[in-house]
C-alpha positions as CSV (number, residue, x, y, z in Angstrom):
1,X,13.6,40.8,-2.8
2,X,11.5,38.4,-1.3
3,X,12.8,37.1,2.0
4,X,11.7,33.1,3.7
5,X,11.3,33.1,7.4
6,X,14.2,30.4,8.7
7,X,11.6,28.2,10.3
8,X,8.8,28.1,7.9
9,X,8.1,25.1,4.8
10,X,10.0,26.7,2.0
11,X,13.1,27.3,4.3
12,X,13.3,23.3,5.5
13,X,12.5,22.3,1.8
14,X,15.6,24.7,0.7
15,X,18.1,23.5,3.4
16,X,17.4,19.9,1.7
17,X,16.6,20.3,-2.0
18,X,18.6,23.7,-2.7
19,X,22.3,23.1,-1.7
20,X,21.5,19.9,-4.5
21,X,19.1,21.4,-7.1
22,X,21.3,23.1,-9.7
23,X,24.8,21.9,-8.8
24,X,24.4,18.6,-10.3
25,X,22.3,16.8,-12.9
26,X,18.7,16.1,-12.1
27,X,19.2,12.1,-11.5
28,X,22.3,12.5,-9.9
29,X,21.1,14.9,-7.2
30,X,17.4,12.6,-6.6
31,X,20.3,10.3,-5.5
32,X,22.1,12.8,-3.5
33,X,18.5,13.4,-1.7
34,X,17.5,9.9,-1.6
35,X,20.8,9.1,0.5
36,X,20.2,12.1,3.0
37,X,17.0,10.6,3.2
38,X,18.3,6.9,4.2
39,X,20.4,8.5,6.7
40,X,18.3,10.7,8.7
41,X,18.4,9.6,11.4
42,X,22.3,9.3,11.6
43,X,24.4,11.5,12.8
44,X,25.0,14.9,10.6
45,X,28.8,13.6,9.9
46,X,27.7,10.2,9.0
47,X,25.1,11.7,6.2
48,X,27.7,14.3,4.8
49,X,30.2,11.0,5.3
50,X,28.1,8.9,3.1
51,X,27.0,11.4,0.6
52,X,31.0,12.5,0.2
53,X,31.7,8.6,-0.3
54,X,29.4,8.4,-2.8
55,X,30.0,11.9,-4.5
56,X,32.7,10.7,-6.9
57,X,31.0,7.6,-7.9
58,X,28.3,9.8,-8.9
59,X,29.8,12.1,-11.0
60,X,31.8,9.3,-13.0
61,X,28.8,7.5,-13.3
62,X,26.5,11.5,-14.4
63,X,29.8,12.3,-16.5
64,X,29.6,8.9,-18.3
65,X,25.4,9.5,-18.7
66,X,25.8,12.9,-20.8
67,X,25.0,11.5,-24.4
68,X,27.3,12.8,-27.0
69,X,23.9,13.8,-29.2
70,X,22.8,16.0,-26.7
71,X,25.1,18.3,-25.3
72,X,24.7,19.8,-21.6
73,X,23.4,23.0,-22.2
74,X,25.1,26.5,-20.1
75,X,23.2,28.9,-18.0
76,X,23.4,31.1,-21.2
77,X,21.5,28.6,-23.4
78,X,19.2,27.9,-21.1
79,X,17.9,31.7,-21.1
80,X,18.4,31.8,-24.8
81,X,14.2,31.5,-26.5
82,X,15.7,29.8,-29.5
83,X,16.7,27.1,-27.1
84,X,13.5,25.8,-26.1
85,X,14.5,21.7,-26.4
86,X,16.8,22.8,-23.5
87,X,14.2,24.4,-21.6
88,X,12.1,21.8,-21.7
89,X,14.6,19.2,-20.5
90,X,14.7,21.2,-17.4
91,X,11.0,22.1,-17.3
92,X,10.6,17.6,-16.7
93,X,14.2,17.6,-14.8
94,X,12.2,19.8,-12.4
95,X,8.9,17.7,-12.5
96,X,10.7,14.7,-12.2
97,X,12.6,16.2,-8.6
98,X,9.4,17.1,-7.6
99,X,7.7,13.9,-7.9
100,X,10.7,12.3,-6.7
101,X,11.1,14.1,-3.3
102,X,7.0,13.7,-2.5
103,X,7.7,10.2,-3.0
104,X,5.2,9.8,-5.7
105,X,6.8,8.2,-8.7
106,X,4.4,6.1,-10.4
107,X,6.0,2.1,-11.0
108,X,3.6,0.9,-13.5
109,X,6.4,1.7,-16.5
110,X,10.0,1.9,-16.8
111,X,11.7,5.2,-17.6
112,X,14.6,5.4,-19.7
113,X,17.9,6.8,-19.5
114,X,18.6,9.7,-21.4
115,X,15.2,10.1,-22.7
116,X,12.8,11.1,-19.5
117,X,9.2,11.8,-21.8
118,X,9.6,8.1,-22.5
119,X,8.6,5.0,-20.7
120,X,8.5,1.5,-21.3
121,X,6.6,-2.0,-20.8
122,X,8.3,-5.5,-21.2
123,X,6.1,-6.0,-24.7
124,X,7.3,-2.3,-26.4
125,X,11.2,-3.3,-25.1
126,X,10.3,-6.9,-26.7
127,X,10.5,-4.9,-30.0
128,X,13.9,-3.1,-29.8
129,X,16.1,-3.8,-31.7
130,X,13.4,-5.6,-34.1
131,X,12.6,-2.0,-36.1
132,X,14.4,-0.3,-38.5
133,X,15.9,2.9,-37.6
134,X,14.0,5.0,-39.4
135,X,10.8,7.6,-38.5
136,X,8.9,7.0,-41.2
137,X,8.4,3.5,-41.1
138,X,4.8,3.0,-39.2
139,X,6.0,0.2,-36.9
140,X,8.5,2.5,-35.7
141,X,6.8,5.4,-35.0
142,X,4.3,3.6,-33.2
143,X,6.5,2.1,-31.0
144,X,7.9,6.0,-30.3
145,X,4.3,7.2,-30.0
146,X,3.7,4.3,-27.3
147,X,6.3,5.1,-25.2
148,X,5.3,8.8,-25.3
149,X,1.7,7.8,-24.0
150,X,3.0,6.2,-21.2
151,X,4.8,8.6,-20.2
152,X,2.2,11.2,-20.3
153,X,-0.2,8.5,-18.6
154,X,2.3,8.2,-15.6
155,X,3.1,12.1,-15.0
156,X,-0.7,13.0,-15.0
157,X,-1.1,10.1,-12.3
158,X,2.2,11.8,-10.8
159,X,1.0,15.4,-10.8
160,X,-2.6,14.3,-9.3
161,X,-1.0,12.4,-6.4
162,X,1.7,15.3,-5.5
163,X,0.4,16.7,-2.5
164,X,-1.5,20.4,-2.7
165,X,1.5,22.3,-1.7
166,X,4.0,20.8,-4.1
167,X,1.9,20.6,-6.8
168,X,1.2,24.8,-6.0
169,X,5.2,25.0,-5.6
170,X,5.5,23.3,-8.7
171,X,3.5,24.9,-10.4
172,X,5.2,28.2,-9.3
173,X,8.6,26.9,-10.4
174,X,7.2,26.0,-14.1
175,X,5.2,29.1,-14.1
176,X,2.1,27.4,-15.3
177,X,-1.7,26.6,-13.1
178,X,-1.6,23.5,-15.3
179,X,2.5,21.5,-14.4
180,X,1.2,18.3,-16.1
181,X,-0.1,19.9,-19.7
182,X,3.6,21.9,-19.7
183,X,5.3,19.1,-18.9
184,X,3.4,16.9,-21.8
185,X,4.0,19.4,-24.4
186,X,7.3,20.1,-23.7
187,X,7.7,16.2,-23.7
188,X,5.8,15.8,-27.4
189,X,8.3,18.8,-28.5
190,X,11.4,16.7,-27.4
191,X,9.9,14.0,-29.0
192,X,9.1,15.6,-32.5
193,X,12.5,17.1,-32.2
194,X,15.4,14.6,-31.2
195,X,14.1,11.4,-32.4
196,X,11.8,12.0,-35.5
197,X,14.0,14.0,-37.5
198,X,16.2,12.3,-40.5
199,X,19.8,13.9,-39.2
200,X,19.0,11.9,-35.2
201,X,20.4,8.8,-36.3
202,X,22.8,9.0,-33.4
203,X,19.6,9.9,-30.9
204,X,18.2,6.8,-32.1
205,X,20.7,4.5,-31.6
206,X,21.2,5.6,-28.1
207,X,17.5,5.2,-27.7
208,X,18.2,1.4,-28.8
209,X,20.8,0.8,-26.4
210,X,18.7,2.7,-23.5
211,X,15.0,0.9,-23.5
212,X,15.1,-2.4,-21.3
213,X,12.8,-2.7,-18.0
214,X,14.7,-4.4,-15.3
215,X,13.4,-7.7,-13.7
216,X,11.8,-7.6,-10.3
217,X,14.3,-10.1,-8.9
218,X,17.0,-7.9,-6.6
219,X,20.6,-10.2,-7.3
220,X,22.3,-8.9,-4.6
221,X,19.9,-10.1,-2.2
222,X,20.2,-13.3,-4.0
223,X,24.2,-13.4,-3.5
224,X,23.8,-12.2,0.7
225,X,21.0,-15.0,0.9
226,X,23.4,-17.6,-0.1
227,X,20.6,-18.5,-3.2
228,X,22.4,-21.3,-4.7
229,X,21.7,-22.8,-1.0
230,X,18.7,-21.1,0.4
231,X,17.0,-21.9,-3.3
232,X,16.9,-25.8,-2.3
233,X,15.3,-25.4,0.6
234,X,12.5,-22.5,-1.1
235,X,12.1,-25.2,-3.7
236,X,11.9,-27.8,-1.5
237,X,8.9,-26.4,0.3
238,X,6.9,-25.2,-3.1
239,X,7.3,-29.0,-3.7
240,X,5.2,-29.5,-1.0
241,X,3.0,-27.2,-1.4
242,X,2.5,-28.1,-4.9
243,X,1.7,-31.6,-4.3
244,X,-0.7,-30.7,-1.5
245,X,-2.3,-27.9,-4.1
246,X,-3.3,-30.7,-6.8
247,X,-4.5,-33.0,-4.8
248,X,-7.1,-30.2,-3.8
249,X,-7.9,-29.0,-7.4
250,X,-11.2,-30.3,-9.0
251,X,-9.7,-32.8,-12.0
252,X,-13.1,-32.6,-13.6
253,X,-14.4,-29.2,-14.9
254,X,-18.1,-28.8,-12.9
255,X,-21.6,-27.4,-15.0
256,X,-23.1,-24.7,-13.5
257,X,-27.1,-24.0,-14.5
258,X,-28.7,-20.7,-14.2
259,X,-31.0,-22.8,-11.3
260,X,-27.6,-22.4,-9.0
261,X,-28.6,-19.9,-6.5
262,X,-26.4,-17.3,-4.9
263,X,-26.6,-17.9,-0.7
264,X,-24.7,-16.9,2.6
265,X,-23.3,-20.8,1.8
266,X,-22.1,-19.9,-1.8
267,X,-21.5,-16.7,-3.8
268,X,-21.7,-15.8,-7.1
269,X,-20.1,-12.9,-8.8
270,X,-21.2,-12.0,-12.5
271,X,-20.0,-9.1,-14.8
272,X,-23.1,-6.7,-14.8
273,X,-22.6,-6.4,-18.4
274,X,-23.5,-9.4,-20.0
275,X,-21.8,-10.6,-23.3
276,X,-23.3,-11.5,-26.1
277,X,-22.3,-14.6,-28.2
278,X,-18.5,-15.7,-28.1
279,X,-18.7,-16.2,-32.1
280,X,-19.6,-13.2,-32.8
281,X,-17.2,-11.6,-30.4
282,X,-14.7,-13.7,-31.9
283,X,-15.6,-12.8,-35.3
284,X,-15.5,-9.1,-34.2
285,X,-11.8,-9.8,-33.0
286,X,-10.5,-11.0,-36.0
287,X,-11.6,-8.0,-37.9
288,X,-10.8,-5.6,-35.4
289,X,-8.1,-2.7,-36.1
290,X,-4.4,-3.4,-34.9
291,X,-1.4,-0.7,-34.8
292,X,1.1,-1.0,-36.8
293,X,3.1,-3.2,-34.2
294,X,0.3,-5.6,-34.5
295,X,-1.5,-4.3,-31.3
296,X,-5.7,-4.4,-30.4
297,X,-6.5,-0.7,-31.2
298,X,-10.4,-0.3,-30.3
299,X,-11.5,2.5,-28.2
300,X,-12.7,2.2,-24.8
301,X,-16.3,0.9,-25.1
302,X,-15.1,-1.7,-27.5
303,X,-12.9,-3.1,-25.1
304,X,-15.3,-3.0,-22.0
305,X,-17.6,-5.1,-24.6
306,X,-15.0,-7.4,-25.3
307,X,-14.1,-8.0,-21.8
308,X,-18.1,-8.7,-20.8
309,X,-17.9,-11.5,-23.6
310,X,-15.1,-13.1,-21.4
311,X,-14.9,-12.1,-18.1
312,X,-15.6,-14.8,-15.6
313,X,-17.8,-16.2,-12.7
314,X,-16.2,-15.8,-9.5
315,X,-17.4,-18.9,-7.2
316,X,-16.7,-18.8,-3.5
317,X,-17.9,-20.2,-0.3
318,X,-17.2,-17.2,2.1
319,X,-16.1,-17.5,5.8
320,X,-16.2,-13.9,6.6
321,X,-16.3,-10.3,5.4
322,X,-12.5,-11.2,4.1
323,X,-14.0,-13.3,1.7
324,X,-16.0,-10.7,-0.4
325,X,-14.9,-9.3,-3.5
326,X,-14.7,-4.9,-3.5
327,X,-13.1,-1.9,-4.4
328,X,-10.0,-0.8,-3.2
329,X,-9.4,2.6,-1.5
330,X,-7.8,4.5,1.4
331,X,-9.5,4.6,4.5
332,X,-8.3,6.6,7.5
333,X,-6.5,4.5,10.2
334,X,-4.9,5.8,13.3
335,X,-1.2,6.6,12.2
336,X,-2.4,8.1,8.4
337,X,-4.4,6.1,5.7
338,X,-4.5,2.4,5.4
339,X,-5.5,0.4,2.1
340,X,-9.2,-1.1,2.3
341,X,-11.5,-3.1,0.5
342,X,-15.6,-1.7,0.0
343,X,-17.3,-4.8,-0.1
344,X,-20.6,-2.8,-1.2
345,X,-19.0,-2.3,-4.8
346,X,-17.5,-5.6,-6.1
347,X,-15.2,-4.2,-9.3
348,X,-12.6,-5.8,-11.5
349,X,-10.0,-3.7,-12.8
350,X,-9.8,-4.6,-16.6
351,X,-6.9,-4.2,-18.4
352,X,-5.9,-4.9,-22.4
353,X,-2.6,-6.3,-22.5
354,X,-0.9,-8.3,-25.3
355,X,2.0,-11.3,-25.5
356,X,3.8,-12.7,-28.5
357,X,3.4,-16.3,-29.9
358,X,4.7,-17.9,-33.0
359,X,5.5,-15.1,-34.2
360,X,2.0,-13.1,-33.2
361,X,0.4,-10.5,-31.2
362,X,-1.9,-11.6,-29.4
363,X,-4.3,-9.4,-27.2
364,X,-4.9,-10.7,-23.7
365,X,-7.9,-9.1,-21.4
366,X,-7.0,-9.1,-17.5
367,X,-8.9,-8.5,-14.5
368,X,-8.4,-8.1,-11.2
369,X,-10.6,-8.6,-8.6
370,X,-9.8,-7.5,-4.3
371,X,-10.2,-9.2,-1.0
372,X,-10.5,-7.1,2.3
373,X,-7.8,-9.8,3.3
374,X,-6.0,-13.1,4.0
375,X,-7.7,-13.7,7.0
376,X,-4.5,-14.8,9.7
377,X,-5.1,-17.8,11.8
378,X,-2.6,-16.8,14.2
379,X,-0.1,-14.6,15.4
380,X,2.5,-17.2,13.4
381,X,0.3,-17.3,9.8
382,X,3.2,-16.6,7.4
383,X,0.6,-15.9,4.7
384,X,-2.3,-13.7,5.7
385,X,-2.4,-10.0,6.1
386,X,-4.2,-7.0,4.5
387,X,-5.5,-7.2,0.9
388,X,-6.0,-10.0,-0.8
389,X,-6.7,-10.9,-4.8
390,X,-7.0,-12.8,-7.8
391,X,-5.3,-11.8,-11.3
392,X,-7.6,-13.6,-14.4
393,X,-5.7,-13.4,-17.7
394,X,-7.7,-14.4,-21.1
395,X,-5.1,-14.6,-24.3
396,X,-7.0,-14.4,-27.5
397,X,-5.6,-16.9,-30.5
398,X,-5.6,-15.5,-34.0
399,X,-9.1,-17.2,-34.3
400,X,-10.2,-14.5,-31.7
401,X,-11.0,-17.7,-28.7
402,X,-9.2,-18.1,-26.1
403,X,-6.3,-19.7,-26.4
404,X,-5.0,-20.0,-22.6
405,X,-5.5,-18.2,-19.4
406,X,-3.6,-17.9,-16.5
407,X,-3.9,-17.0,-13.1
408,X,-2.1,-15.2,-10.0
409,X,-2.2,-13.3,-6.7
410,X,-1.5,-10.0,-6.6
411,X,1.6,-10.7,-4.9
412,X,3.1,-12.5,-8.1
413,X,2.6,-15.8,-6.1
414,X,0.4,-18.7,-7.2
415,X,1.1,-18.6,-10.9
416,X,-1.4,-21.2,-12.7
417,X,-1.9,-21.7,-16.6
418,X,-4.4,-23.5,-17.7
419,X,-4.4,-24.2,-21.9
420,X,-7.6,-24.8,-23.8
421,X,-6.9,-27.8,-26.2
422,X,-5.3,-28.4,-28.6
423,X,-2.8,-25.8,-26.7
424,X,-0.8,-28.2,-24.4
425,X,1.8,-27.9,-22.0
426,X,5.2,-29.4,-23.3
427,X,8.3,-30.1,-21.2
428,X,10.8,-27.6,-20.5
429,X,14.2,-27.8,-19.0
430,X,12.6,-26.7,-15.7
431,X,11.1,-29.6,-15.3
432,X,14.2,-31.8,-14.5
433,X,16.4,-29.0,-12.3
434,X,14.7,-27.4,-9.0
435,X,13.3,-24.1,-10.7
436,X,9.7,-23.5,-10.4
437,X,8.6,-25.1,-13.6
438,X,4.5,-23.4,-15.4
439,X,2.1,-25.2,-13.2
440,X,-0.5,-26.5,-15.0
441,X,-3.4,-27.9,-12.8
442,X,-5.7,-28.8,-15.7
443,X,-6.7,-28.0,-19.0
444,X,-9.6,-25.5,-19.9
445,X,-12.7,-26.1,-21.3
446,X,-13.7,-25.4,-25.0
447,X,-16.4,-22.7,-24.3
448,X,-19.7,-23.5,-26.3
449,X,-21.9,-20.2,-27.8
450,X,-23.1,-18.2,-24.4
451,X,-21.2,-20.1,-22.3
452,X,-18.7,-18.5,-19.1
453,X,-16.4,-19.9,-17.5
454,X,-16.4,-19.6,-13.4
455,X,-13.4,-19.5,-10.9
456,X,-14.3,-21.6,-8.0
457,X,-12.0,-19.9,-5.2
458,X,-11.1,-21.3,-1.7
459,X,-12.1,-19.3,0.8
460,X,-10.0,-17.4,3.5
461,X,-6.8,-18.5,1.0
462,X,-9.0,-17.0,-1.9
463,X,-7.1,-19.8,-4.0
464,X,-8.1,-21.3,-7.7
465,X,-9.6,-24.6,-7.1
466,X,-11.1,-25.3,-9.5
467,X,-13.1,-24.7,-12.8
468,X,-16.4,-24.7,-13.9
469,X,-18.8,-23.6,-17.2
470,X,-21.7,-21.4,-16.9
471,X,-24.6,-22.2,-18.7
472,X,-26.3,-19.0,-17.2
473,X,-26.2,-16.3,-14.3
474,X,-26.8,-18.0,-11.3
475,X,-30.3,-16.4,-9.5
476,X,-28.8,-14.2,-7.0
477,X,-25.8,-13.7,-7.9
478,X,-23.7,-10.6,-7.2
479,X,-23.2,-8.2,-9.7
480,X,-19.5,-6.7,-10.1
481,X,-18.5,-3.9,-12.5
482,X,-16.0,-4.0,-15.2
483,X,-13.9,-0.9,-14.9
484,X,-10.8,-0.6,-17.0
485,X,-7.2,0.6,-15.6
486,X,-6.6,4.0,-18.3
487,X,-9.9,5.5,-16.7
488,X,-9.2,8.8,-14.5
489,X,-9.2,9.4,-11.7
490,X,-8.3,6.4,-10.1
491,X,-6.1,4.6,-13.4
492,X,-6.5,1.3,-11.7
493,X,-5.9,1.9,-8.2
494,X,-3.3,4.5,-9.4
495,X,-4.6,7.4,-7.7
496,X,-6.9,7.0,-5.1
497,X,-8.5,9.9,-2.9
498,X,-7.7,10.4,0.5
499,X,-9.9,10.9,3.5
500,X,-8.7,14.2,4.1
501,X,-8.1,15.4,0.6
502,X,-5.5,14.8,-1.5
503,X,-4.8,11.8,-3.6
504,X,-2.3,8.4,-3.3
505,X,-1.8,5.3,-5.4
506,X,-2.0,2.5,-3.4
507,X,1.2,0.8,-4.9
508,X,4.5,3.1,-3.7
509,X,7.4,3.9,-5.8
510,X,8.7,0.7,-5.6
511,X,5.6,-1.0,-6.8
512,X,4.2,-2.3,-3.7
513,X,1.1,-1.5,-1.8
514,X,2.3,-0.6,1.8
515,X,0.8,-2.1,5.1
516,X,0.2,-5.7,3.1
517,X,3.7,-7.5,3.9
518,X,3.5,-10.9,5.1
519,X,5.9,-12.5,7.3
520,X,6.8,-15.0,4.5
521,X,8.9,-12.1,3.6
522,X,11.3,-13.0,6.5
523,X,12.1,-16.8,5.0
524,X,11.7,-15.7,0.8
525,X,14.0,-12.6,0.7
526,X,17.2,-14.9,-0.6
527,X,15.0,-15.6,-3.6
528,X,15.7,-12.1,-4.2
529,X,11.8,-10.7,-4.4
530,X,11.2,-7.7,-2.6
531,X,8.4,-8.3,0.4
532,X,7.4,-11.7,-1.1
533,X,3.9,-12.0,-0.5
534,X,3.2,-8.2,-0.2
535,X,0.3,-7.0,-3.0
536,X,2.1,-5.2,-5.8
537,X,1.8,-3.0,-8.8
538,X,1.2,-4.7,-12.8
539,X,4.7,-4.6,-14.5
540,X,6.5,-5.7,-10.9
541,X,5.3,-9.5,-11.0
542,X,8.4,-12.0,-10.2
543,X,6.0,-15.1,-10.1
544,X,8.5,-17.6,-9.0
545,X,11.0,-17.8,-5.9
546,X,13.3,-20.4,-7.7
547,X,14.2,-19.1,-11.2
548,X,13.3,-16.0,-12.7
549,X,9.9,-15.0,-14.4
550,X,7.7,-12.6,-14.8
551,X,3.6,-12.3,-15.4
552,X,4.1,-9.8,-18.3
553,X,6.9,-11.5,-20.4
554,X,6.1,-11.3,-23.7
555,X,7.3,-14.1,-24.9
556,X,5.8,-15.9,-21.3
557,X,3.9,-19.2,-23.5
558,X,6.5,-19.2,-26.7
559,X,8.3,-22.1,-24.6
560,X,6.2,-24.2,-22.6
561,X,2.9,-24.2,-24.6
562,X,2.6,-25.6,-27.9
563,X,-0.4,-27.0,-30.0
564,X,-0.6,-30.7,-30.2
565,X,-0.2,-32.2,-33.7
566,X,-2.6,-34.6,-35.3
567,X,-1.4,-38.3,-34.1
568,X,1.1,-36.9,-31.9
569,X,-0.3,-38.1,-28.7
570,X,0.3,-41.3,-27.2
């Protein structure tokens, strides 16, 4: 028998995970810890108080969770070998605590209930209940074999940011040197075995009523902010903002020459990999193998080639060392490790993403770019604060050109669309009541052969301003590097490394990187957006404070963007 010293690590973590662990289902008792964890600093009969209120809630709410497809296992099934589907629902029930008491969930995909080796995106939930029950049909099991990947995409991001002792403890509990690759195969088993078989109708259909990603808007903060109120006011001031916003924005689109020349006056950032000609690459497009859902399915270097055909010129007149584009990562600060920029290594974070349209699937490239900052102008700047970005979105038509792009912040805020003609913006109800309506500075240009299009940014504000068309690189210009989001180790600022070892993502479990809030956040929580203004994770973009959206909708155009008929216009 192996006894643990009352003072030591593994003691503390027993008197808080062990008394939970094992009495109750694996969600239920993350909840049970997550509420000893919001009250410790309360008195010890005001935790037990508050985790005794909440006790029977619980259990109604883990009693009515137990699907009627997949009955709780005893403690004699679980030691049964024949029952290894059981085992391995513990073997991720275990992976999942773990994760979940580090702190270290990853908030990039939704998980979903019931079914914990699956996650989901707002496009894969855009198809439920669009498929046909049935295993063998291809759509179908691609949309299975999606979820699965991101899953197994998330948990190795997970494992690599537990820290060294939990990951060792973890590995101790699972019995394995490698948690991740047990907890993957046992997930692919569950996968194989209660959803792919012809008798798991019943699996299935739960699996339908399970998949949905929540939105990013919190109501109850909505209903304590008094948001059919507050939401005058917020619109109100975007109003003015708005108006102020368009009268800035260059109207006509400018013509860049490769005789522009990068200076400490005006910075140019170019892809280092240069594209070749847009007809061909749209050419390539249009041939280009899709999944069964109708999804872009090219390997890695194809895509980093497509992206160099279309990613941008960034254009900006810098102020200071807040106003140069870099790579994010952790440096050390005086209370633990604070997000930075490295100037030195200018990199946008490419991502392949699709929408649907008429009845399409359409492939959109994204790429993010950093900034060290917002630089504040005072101790009362509701806006500035650590980190700083721009989000560029290309949508591909069925001709394979673009057919709009679209812009943000990497708070969600600042969300501009710009169509390329004939694509117009059409009215929508949102025009004539006080939600935040697509803004729609100007229209796109019609790229010619060779041609790039360049983002002229604002400094300090780092907003879009305006647009312009590249006839060439500019001499001088900085290069930046396209790297794309599924590349390890860092998955797209997923999992960074530390300055004393280890690893971190630099968005938290809630989706938001930590340290970057923004006073704003004091006047915008009634729109029910958590830390408005703060940088935050893809998949956790509200983009407006008066209505509800988000930047990955899929159906995000279907609405306000339609293509202009012949003899249609005024």
């Amino acid at each position: 028998m192996r006894f643990v010293k009352a003072g030591s690590e593994e003691a503390q973590h027993k008197r808080l995970h062990g008394s939970i662990t094992g009495r109750y289902p694996p969600s239920m008792a993350a909840t049970l810890r997550a509420i000893r964890r919001m009250f410790r600093f309360a008195p010890g009969a005001w935790r037990r108080g508050a985790s005794a209120a909440l006790l029977p809630i619980l259990l109604l709410n883990g009693c009515a969770s137990v699907a009627d497809w997949r009955p709780m296992p005893s403690a004699a099934d679980m030691s049964r070998p024949s029952t290894t589907d059981k085992r391995c629902l513990n073997t991720l029930a275990v992976f999942d605590e773990t994760v979940a008491a580090a702190d270290v969930a990853d908030a990039g995909y939704a998980r979903i209930p019931g079914f914990p080796y699956l996650r989901s995106d707002r496009l894969l939930a855009s198809f439920n209940h669009q498929l046909h029950d049935d295993p063998s049909d291809p759509r179908y099991s691609d949309w299975l074999t999606r979820m699965r990947t991101l899953d197994a995409e998330a948990r190795r991001i997970e494992a690599a940011n537990l820290p060294p002792a939990q990951r060792q403890r973890l590995g101790q509990e699972l019995s394995t040197r490698d948690p991740v690759s047990t907890a993957n195969a046992c997930a692919d088993m569950l996968l194989a075995e209660e959803l792919l078989g012809p008798e798991d109708h019943a699996a299935r259909s739960a699996l339908q009523d399970a998949v949905e990603v929540p939105d990013s808007y919190l109501t109850a903060w909505r209903v304590m902010g008094l948001y059919p109120l507050t939401s005058l006011g917020i619109a109100s001031g975007y109003e003015g903002w708005k108006r102020g916003y368009l009268d800035a924005f260059r109207q006509d689109v400018q013509t860049l020459s490769s005789a522009a020349i990068s200076s400490d006056a005006m910075t140019y950032y170019a892809p280092v990999v240069e594209g070749s000609s847009l007809a061909v690459a749209a050419e390539w497009l249009r041939s280009a193998p899709r999944s069964p859902l109708g999804l872009l399915d090219i390997d890695d270097q194809a895509l980093l080639r497509l992206a160099a055909h279309y990613a941008p010129l960034f254009v900006i007149a810098p102020r200071n060392h807040d106003d140069a584009l870099g790579a994010p990562y952790w440096r050390r600060g005086p209370e633990g490790p604070l997000p930075a920029v490295d100037s030195n290594h200018p990199v946008a974070d490419v991502r392949l993403a699709h929408t649907r349209y008429q009845g399409q699937v359409l492939p959109q490239l994204v790429y993010t770019v950093w900034f060290p900052a917002r630089t504040r102008s005072g101790a009362m700047d509701i806006l500035g604060g650590r980190l700083d970005g721009l989000v560029w979105r290309v949508t591909l038509g069925t001709d394979g050109r673009p057919l709009i792009y679209d812009s943000m912040h990497p708070c969600g805020c600042y969300h501009l669309f710009f169509p390329v003609p004939p694509l117009q913006r059409v009215e929508v109800a949102a025009d004539n009541d006080p939600r935040e309506a697509p803004l729609t500075p100007v229209s796109a240009p019609q790229l010619e052969d060779r041609q790039r299009l360049g983002l002229q940014l604002a400094p300090t504000s780092h907003f879009l301003v305006g647009l312009a068309v590249s006839e060439g690189v500019p001499r001088g210009a900085t290069p930046y590097t396209l790297r794309l989001v599924n590349e390890a180790p860092d998955y797209g600022r997923r999992s960074l490394a530390l300055p004393d070892g280890g690893r971190r993502s630099l968005f938290n479990s809630q989706g938001l990187v930590e340290t970057t809030e923004r006073l704003e956040r004091f006047i915008l929580w009634p729109s029910g957006i958590r830390s408005p203004g703060a940088m935050r994770q893809w998949g956790n973009h509200a983009t407006v404070f008066v209505g509800r959206r988000h930047f990955d909708d899929p159906f995000l155009f279907e609405e306000a963007f339609a293509v202009q008929e012949q003899g249609s216009a005024d």
